[in-house]
N, C-alpha and C positions, 0 to 999 in steps of 0.2 A: 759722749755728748753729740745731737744731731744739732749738723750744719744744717742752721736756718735755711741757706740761698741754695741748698743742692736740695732743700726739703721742697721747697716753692718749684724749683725749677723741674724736678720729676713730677710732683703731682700735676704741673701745669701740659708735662708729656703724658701723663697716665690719659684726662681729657679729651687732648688730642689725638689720641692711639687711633678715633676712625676716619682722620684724615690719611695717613699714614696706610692703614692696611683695607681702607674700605668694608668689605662687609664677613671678613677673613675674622670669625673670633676667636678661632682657637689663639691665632698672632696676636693680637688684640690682648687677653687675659695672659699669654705667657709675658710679654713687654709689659704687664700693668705687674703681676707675679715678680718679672726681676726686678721693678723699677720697687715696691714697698718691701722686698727682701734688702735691696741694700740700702732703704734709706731709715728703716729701722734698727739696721747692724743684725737682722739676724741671720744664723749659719743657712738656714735654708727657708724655702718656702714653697708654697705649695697652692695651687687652685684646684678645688673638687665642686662640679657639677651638681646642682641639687637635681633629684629624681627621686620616682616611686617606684614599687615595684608590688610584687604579690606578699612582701616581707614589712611591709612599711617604708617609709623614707629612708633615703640612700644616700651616699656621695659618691658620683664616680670621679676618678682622680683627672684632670686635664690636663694642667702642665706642674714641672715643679722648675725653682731656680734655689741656684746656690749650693746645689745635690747632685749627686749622680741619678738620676730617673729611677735606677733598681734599687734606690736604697728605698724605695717606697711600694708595698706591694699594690702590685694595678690587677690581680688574678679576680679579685671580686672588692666590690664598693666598702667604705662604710657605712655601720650602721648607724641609728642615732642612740645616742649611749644618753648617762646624765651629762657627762663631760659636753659631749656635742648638742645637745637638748638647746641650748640659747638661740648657739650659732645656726642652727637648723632653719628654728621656728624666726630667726630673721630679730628677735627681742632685743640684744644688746651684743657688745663685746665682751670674749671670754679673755682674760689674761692671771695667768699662772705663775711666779715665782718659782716654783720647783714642783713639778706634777708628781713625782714618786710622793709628796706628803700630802697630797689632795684627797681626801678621801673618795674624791666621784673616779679618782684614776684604777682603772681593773675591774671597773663594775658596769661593763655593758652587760648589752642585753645575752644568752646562752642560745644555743640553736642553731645562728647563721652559719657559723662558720665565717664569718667577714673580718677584713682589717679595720684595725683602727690604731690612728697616731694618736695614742693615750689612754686609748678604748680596749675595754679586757675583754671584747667579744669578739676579738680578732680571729682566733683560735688558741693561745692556747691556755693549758687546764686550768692557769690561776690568776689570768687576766696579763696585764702590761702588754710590753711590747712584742712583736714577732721579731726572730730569729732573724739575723742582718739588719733590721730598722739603724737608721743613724741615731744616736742618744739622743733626747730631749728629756730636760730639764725646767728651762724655760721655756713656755707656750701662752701665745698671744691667735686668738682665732677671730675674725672682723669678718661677719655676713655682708654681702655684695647683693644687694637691696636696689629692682629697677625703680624709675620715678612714678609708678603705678604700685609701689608694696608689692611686688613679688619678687620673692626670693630666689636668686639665679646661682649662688651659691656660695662659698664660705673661701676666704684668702687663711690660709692658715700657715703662720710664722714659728719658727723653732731655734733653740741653740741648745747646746749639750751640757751651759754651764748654768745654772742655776741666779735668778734676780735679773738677767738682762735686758728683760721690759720694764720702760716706769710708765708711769701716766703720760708723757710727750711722744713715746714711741708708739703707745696706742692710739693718740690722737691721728698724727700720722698715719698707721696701717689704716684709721678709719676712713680718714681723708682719700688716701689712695684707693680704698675700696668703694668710697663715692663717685672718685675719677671714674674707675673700672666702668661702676653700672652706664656711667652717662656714655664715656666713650662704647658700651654695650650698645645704649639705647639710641646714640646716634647713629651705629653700625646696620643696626633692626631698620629704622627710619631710614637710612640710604636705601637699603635692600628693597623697604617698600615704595618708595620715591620711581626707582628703578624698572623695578614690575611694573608699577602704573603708567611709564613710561613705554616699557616694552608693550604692555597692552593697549595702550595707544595707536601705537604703531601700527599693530599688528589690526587693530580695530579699521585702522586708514586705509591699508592695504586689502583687508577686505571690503570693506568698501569701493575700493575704484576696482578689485575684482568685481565685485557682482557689477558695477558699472558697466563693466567692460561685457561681464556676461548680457545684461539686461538688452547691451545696444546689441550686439550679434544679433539674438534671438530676436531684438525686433526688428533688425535687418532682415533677418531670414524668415521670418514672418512677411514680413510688406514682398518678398521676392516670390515665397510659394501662394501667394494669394491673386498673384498674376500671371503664374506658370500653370497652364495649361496641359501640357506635354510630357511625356518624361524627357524627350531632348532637351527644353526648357531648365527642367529644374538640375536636370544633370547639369547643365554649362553654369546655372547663378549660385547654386551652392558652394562649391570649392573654393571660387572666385570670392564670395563675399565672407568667407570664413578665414580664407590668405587675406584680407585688406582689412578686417577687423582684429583678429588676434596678434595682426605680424608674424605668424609662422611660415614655416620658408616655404611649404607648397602645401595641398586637401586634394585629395580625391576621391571621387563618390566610384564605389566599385556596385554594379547591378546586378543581379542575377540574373542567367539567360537560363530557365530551366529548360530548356531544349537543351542547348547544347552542355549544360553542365560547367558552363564556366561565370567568372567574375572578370566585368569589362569596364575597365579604369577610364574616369572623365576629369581630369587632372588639371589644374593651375596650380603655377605655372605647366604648361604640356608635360609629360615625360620628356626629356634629354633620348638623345638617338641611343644611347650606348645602356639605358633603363626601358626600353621600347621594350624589351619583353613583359617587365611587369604591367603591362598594361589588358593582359588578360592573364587569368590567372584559374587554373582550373581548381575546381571546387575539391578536390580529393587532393589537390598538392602539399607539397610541405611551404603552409606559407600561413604568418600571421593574419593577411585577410580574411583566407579559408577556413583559416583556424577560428578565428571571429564568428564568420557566419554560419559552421558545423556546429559551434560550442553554443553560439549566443549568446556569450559573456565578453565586455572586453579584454584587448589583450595589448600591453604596455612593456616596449622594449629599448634598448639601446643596442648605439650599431654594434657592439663587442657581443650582446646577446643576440644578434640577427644571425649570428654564425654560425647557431644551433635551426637555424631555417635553410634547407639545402635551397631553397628559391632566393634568399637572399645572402649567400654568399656571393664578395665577392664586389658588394655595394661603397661605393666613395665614401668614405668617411666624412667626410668636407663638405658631403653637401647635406648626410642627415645623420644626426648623433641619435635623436632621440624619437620616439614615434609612438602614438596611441591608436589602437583601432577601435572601434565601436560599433557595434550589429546594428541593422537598421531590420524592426518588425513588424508586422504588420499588426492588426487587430486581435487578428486568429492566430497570431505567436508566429507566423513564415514569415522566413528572411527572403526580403528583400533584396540585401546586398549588405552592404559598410561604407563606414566614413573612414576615412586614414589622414591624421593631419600627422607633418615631421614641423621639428624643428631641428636649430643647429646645437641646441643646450646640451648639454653632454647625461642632465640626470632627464629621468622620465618626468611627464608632467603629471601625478599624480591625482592633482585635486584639477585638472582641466577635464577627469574622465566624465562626473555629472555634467557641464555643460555641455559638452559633446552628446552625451548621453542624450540630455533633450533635444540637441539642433537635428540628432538621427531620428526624435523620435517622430519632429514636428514634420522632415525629409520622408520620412513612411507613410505619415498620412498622406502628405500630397500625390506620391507614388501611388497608394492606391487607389486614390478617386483618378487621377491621371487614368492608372491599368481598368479602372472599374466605366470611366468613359468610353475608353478606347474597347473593352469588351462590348458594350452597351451597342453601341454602333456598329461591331462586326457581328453583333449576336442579331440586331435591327436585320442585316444586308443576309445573312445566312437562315433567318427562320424556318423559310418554308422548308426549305432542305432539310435541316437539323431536324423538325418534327416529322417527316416522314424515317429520315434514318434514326432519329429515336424509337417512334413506332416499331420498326422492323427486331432492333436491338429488343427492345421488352419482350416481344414477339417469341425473339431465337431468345432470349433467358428463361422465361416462361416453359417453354418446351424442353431447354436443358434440363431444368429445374424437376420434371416430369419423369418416371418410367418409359425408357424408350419402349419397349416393351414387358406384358405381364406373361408369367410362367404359364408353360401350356399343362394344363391339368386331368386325371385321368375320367374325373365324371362331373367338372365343372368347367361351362364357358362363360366365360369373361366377355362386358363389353363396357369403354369406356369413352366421356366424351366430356371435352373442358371446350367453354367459350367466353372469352374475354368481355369486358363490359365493351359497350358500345362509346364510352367518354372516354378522352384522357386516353394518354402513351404508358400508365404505368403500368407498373408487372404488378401481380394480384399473388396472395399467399394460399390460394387453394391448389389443396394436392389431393392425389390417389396414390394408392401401391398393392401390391398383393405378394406375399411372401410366402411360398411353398416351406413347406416342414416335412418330416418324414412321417407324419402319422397325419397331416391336414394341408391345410390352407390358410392364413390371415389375411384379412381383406381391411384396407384401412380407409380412412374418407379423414378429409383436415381441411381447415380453414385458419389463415393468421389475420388478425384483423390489419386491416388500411391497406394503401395501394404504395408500395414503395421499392424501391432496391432493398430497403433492409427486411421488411415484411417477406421479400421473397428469398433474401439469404436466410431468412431465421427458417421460413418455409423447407427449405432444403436440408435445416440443421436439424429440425424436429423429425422429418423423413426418414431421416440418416438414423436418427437416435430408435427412434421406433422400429425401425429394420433389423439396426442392433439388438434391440431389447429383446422382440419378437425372436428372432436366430438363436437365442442367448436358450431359447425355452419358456421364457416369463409368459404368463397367462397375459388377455389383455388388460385388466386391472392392474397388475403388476408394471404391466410396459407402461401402461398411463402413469400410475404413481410415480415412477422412477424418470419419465420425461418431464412430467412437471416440474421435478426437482432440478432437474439442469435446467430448465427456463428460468425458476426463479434464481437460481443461484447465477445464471447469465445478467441479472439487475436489468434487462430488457423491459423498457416501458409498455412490452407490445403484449397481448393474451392471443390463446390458438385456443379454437376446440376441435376437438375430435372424436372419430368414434372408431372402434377396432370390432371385428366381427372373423369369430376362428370359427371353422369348421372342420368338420372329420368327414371328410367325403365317402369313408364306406360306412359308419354309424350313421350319419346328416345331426351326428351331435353339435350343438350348437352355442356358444358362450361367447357372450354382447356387454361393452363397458362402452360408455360414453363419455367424454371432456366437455358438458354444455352445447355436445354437438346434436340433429336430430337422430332419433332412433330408425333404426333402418324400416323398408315397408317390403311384407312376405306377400305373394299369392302363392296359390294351392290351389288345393281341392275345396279348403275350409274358407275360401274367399280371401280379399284384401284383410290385413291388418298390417296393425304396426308392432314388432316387437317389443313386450313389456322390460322395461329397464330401468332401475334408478338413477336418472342421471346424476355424474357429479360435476364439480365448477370447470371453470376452463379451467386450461393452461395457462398456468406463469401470476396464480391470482393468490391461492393460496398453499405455502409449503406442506402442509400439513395434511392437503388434501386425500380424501379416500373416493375411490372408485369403483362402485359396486357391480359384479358382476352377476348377470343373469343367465339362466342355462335354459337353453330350447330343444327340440328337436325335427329335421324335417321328415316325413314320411314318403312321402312321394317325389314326383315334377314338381320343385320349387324356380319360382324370379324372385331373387332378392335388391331393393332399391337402395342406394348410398348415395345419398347427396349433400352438398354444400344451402347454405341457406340462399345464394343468388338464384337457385332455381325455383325457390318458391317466395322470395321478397324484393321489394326494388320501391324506391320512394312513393310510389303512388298507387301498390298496390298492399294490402293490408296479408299480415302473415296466414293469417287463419282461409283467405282465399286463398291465395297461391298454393299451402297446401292441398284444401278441397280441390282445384284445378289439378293437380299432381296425381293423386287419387285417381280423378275420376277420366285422367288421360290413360293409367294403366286399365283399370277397370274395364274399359269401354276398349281399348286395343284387345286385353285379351278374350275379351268376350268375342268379339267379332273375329278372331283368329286366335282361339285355344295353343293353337301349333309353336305359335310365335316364338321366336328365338331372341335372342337377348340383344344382339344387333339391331332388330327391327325394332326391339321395344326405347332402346335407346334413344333411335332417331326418330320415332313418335314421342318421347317426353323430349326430347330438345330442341324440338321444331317446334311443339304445343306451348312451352312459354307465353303462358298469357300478355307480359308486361314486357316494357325496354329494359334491355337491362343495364343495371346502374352497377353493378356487381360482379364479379366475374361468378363465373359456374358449374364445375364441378360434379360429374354423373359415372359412376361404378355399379351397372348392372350384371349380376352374376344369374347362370338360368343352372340347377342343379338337379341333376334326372333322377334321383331317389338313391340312398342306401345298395349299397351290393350287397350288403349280410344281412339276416336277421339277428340285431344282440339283445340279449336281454341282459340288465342294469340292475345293481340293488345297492346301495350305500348305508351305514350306519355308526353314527359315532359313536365312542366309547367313554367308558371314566377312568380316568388317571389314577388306577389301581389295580390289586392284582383280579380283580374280576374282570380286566377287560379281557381278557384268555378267553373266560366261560361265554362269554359275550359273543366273545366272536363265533365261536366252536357253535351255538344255537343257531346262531343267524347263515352258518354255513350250510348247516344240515339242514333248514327249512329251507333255506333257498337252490340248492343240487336238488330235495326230493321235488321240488315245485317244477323244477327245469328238466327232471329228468336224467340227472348227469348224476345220481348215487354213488356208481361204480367207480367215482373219482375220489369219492368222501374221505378214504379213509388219507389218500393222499398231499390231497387239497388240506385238510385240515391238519395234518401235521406239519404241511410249512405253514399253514395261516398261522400257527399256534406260536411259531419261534419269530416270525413276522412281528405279532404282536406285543410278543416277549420280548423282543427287543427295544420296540419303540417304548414300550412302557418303563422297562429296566435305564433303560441307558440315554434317554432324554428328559425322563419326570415329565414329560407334556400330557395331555391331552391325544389321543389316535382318533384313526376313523378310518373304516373297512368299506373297501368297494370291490364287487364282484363284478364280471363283467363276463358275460358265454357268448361265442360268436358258434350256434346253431351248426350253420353250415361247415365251418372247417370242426367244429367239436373241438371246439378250444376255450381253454376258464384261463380267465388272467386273475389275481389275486393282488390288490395293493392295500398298502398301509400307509397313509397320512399323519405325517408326524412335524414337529415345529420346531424342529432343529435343522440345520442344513450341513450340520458334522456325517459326512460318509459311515456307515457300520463298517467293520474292519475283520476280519476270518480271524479266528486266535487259531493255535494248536492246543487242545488240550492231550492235557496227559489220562493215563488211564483212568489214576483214581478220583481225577477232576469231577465235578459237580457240572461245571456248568463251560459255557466257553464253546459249543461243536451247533447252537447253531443255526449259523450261515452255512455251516458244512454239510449238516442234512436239508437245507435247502439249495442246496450246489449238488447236490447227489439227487435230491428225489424230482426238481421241479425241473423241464426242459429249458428252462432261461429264467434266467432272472435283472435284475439291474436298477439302479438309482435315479431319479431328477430329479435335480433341484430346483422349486419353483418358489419366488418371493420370498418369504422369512421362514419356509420349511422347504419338506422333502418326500416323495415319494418312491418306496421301495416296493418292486414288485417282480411276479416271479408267473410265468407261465404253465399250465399244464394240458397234455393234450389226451383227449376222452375218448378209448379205443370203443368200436360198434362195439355194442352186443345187447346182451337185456334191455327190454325198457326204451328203444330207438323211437317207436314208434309213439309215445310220450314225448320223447323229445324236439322230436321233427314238429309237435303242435306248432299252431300260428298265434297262440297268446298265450301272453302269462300275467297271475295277477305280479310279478315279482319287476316287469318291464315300468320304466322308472319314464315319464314323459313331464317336463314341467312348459312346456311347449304349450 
């Protein structure tokens, strides 16, 4: 029989359970658990959590009373069975007189694996109970329903004897399962009360933060809009950052880039026995330097200043905590730092953005301060500064230059650079000439605008082309390959240029241009201009091609190289300036045939029609004729095995032409493995050039292939086919040897043409077989 007054006076505790444990639910349902366990009379009880999962609905178990806890398995939930189906779904109360004769007992759901108290889906094979569960018999199960219809979970009551629930004792469990949810729902409602509370608060205290930040900043605002000086703002900064935040001292540290230090302007002052922090060199170990090296802040406590060998060793007492903050300019350069301390023991985390801006607002005024104070010593120094700028461009301009050009055995050199007449800048026109073992390269360049950087890049393109040219590269090749490092340098700037080889004992000739002009020839056959396809500047297009053209001189040649300042300038029109160029050489060498290259120089660079607005650049080379007579024949081939027969016709029509027969039989058995090679072991395309130097009676023999793989000697064996030969070209020809030039290769092999039959054939002075595209 339940006692009426112990029944009122627990539910009226169940109610109040979130006076009692606040927002604590698990205490909450275990106190609501013991209280309808014993006012029910039954042996035990139990609260399970309603939840879902990937299985469907669940119970996890939360507290039990009346039981030992293990007599309950907690390893996984239960499911919801028929038995639990009510309790779940929150519809009514389940109560049981003896669940062994219920037919919904043993008939969960298969599958889970889960417990259940009554539920045959617990695990095992034929439903009831699991192994240790305490008996029940009678079961009473009362869903815990908030005042919103959701179901928070299920109060479920047990005893081992069969009938122990009537109608009074479920009224009961329900009742206290109503306590449960409200004392629930007033627990949920403290917790939110609470929050709304705390964020409150927390709302207020932001708020008189940003107050407090607001009035700084426009403290420190109203103070750098009257500060002048950098002495100025150094003394009102620190000072109005200590009387606004309350922190125990600010100092604004500056950067001396002379001397490489950081020099402390401190409120309160530095204390005597801290008087060394008050410079602080920029490479030391020290949070300021650290700041202004890194450029990020840096936020410490005095326990962590112990890993600063500059701040070992600091009172404790007077600074616990400490922020620094980079102070930069526009263009990302430190300035110096802010350093506030306080005595708080933790770091000020969220004071790093306000600081952040009072540094940022501390750099502007710093620079218009340093940009006045430059402004007025730049006013007092001008005159000076522009003549020692002038001299400075001057001496780069001429570093920038060939100090001198190679002495050559049958070409002189003369050169002549003059600067525009405006303006201290350096100019990106250059010259150079670069000796080889079979010639000369003669270069002319121009980088567009007037700059330091125009004249470093001027230096870089020099360099590159120097290289390229050494390397062997043809000048087509040297162009293509400088272009590419310009554009790949992402330089906004373009260069043209032009490269001109010669072979000083042939006067063979081969001319590539960058947008530059084509160089200008006298002779015997008068002025002209060397015919060339020009290609784009430099640095315009990656992809660019550079077509080369082949000349030859025959005689006393002047060859002209110039920059466009010697024939343009704002007020004269290109197509003059040229005609003027022309008709300065022209009219020189006509009035002195004799002229040497010096003189002709300083008649075009004195005869300048116009001012010039450009700088101007002049490479005249004077070349006295060929030492040999050679004769030339080239012809390409097809990429099969007729190019052998190909070549063998073309050999023997050209020794009978030239006179050199008595070489044939030799000449053409290395042309033959020459060509067999290139065809066999590259699959390209060839092409054959003969070349007879008369006078020494010597045949060179090459073959033009589009691979840049070395040929390689094998040994063959006796019964080998093939494989020997490089080897009867290493036994029959006096030399032979490899270059590599752009995306192929040239292999070639010398032979030398003893007197005899036929000399006087050969000694002729023409041949139809001499190749001139000249």
């Amino acid at each position: 029989m339940i006692d009426r007054r112990r029944e009122h006076q627990t539910l009226l505790e169940v109610t109040t359970l979130s006076l009692r444990h606040g927002q604590d639910l698990r205490a909450i349902l275990h106190d609501a658990t013991e209280a309808a366990t014993e006012v029910t009379g039954a042996a035990y009880g139990a609260f399970f959590y309603h939840d879902r999962d990937e299985h469907g609905e669940r119970l996890d178990l939360l507290t039990v009373a009346g039981a030992a806890a293990d007599a309950f398995p907690a390893d996984a939930p239960v499911r919801s069975t028929p038995l639990f189906a009510p309790t779940f779904e929150g519809r009514a109360p389940v109560r049981i007189d003896d669940v062994l004769a219920d037919p919904r007992f043993g008939r969960g759901r298969t599958g889970g694996g889960a417990h259940g108290a009554g539920g045959g889906a617990h695990g095992a094979a034929g439903g009831g109970l699991p192994a240790g569960h305490v008996p029940v018999r009678s079961y009473l199960a009362v869903p815990v329903t908030s005042t919103d219809g959701r179901v928070l979970g299920a109060l479920l009551l047990g005893h081992g004897e069969p009938g122990r629930f009537d109608e009074e004792a479920e009224a009961v469990a329900v009742a206290a399962a109503r306590g449960a949810a409200i004392a629930v729902d007033n627990a949920l409602l403290l917790g939110e009360q609470r929050a709304a509370r705390r964020l409150a608060e927390e709302r207020e205290a932001a708020a008189e933060r940003a107050a407090a930040r607001t009035a700084l900043l426009q403290s420190i605002t109203a103070l750098l809009s009257t500060s002048a000086t950098t002495a100025d703002i150094a003394a009102a900064v620190p000072r109005a950052v200590t009387e606004v935040t309350g922190c125990t001292a600010a100092a604004l540290y500056l950067t001396d880039p002379v001397h490489r230090v950081l020099a402390a302007h401190s409120h309160p002052p530095l204390p005597a026995h801290l008087a060394g922090l008050g410079v602080v060199p920029l490479h030391a170990d020290d949070p300021v330097a650290e700041a202004v090296r890194t450029g990020r802040p840096v936020l410490f406590t005095v326990e962590q200043a112990q890993r600063y060998e500059n701040l070992r060793g600091v009172d404790p007492g007077v600074v616990r905590s400490s922020v620094v903050v980079p102070m930069l300019d526009r263009s990302g350069r430190s300035l110096g730092a802010l350093n506030v301390n306080w005595v708080d023991p933790e770091p000020h985390h969220d004071e790093v953005e306000l600081f952040s801006s009072v540094a940022a607002q501390t750099a502007l005024a710093l620079e218009r301060a340093q940009l006045l104070d430059a402004e007025r010593a730049a006013r007092e120094d001008l005159a000076a500064s522009v003549g020692a700028l002038t001299e400075l461009a001057r001496t780069l301009q001429r570093g920038l230059l060939p100090r001198r050009l190679p002495s050559l055995e049958r070409v002189s050199v003369a050169v002549r650079y003059q600067p525009a007449v405006v303006g201290a800048e350096v100019g990106g026109d250059w010259y150079d000439a670069v000796a080889l073992d079979d010639g000369v390269v003669f270069v002319i360049g121009d980088v567009q605008g007037h700059s330091t950087t125009a004249a470093g890049l001027m230096g870089q393109l020099r360099t590159a082309v120097r290289a390229y040219v050494s390397e062997g590269h043809g000048p087509a090749e040297a162009l293509e390959r400088t272009n590419r490092l310009l554009v790949d340098q992402a330089e906004e700037l373009f260069a043209t240029c032009c490269l001109v080889r010669l072979e000083q004992g042939s006067g063979a000739v081969t001319v590539a241009t960058a947008g530059h002009p084509a160089p200008l020839v006298a002779d015997e056959r008068g002025l002209r201009e060397l015919d060339v396809e020009p290609g784009p500047p430099l640095g315009v297009d990656p992809e660019a091609v550079f077509p080369a053209s082949s000349h030859r001189l025959r005689g006393r040649s002047r060859v002209v190289l110039y920059t466009d300042g010697v024939v343009e300038s704002r007020a004269t029109q290109l197509d003059a300036g040229e005609e003027a160029l022309r008709r300065s050489v022209s009219e020189g060498l006509a009035a002195d045939p004799g002229m040497g290259c010096e003189e002709l120089a300083d008649r075009i660079a004195t005869s300048i029609p116009h001012r010039l607005d450009d700088d101007a650049a002049l490479l005249v080379l004077e070349y006295r004729g060929p030492a040999v007579q050679l004769e030339e024949a080239a012809l390409p081939l097809t990429a099969d095995a007729r190019a052998v027969a190909q070549a063998r016709w073309f050999l023997r029509t050209a020794l009978t032409a030239w006179g050199a027969g008595d070489l044939l039989d030799e000449a053409e058995l290395v042309l033959s493995e020459l060509v067999t090679n290139a065809v066999v072991h590259t699959e390209s395309a060839a092409a054959v050039q003969l070349r007879y130097d008369r006078a020494a009676r010597r045949l060179t023999l090459s073959v033009q292939d589009r691979s840049t793989r070395h040929p390689r000697q094998r040994h063959a064996g006796a019964d080998a086919l093939g494989g020997r030969g490089l080897g009867i070209v290493e036994a029959v020809a006096d030399d032979w040897g490899v270059s590599v030039e752009g995306d192929g290769k040239t292999v070639w092999a010398e032979l030398a043409v003893e007197p005899g039959a036929g000399t006087e054939q050969r000694e002729r002075e023409a041949s139809p077989w001499t190749v001139d595209v000249g």
